[in-house]
C-alpha positions in Angstrom: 15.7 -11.6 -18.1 14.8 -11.9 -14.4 15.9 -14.9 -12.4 13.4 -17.7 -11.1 14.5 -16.7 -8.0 13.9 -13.4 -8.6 10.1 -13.9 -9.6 9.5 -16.1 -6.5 10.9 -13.6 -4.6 8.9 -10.9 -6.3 5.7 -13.2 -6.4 6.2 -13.7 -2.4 6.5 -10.5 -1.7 3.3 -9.3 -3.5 1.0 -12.0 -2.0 2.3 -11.3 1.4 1.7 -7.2 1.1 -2.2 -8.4 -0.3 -2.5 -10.8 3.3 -1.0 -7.9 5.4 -3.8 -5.7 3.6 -6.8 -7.9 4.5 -6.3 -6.0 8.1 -6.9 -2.7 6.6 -10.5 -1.6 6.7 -12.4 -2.3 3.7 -12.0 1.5 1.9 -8.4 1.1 2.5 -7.6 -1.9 1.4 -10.0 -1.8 -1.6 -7.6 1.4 -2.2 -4.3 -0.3 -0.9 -4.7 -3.7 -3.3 -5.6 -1.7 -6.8 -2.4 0.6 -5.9 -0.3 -2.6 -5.0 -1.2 -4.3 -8.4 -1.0 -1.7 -10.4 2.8 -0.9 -9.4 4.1 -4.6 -9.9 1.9 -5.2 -13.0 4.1 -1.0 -14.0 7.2 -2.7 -12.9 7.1 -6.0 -14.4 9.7 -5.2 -17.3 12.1 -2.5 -15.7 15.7 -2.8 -15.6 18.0 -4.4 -13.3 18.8 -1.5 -10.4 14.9 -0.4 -11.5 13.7 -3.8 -9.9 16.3 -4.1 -7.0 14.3 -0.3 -5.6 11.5 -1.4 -6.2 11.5 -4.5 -4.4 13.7 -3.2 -1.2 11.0 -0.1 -1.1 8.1 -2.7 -1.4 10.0 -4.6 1.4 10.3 -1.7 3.4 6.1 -1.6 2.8 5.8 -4.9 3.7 7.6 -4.6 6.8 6.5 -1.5 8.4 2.8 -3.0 7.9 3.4 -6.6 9.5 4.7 -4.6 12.3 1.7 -2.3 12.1 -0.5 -5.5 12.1 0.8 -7.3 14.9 1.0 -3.9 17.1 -2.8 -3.4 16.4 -3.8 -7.0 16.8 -2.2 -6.3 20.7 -4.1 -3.6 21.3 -7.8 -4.0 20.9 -8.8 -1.2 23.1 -7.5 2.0 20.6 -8.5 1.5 16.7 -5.4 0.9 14.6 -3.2 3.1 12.8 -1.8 2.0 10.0 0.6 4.3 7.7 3.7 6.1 8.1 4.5 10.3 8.1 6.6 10.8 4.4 9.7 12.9 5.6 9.7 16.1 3.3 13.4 15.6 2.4 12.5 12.2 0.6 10.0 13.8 -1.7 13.2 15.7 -3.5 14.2 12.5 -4.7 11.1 11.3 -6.1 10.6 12.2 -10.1 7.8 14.5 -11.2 5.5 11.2 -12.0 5.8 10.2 -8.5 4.9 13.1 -7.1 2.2 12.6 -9.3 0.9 9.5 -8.0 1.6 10.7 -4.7 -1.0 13.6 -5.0 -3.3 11.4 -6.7 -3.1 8.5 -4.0 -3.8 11.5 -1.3 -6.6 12.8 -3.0 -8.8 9.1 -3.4 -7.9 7.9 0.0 -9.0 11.4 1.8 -12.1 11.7 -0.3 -15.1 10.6 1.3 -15.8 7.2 -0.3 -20.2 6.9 0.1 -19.7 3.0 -1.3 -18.7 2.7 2.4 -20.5 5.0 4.7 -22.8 2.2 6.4 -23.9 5.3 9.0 -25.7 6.8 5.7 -27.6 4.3 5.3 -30.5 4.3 8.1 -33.8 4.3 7.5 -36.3 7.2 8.3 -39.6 6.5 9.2 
């Protein structure tokens, strides 16, 4: 059974990762926020060492995109980059349904997403 101060923690953590994401552009963070709920609604009931990975990774997230944030929110004159390069030594760590979701995450947020493309939409006279 988790803590209290485990599901504050937890509870923080998530609504702070869904604030960072509102500086995404919209086709990311539509992406970004369905991944980010899906994962803590996957991990709700996991066990104890499950949930302390899962919330230091998640923290690592967090982290790496309030700095990304803040370095973007400097810099008006260059677009922001947000992400991070995935060192191919980590990926032999990850289990085969990781590597799963991996693929699949890379495949939706390189496809071209038309819900989006506002330069598709002018009119021809």
């Amino acid at each position: 059974m988790a803590t209290p101060a485990h599901v504050s923690r937890v509870r923080s953590l998530y609504k702070r990762i869904l604030l960072l994401h509102r500086f995404l552009p919209i086709d990311l963070r539509a992406l970004g926020d369905q991944y980010v709920k899906d994962e803590f609604r996957r991990h709700k009931v996991v066990s104890a060492q499950e949930a302390s990975r899962f919330v230091a990774e998640w923290e690592s997230y967090k982290d790496t995109m309030q700095t990304q944030v803040l370095e973007s929110a400097g810099d008006l004159v260059q677009a922001a980059k947000f992400g991070a390069e995935l060192p191919e030594d980590h990926l032999k760590h990850f289990q085969d349904e990781q590597i799963g979701q991996l693929y699949e995450l890379m495949l939706e947020s390189t496809k071209p997403n038309k819900q989006f493309d506002i330069q598709g939409d002018t009119l021809k006279k």
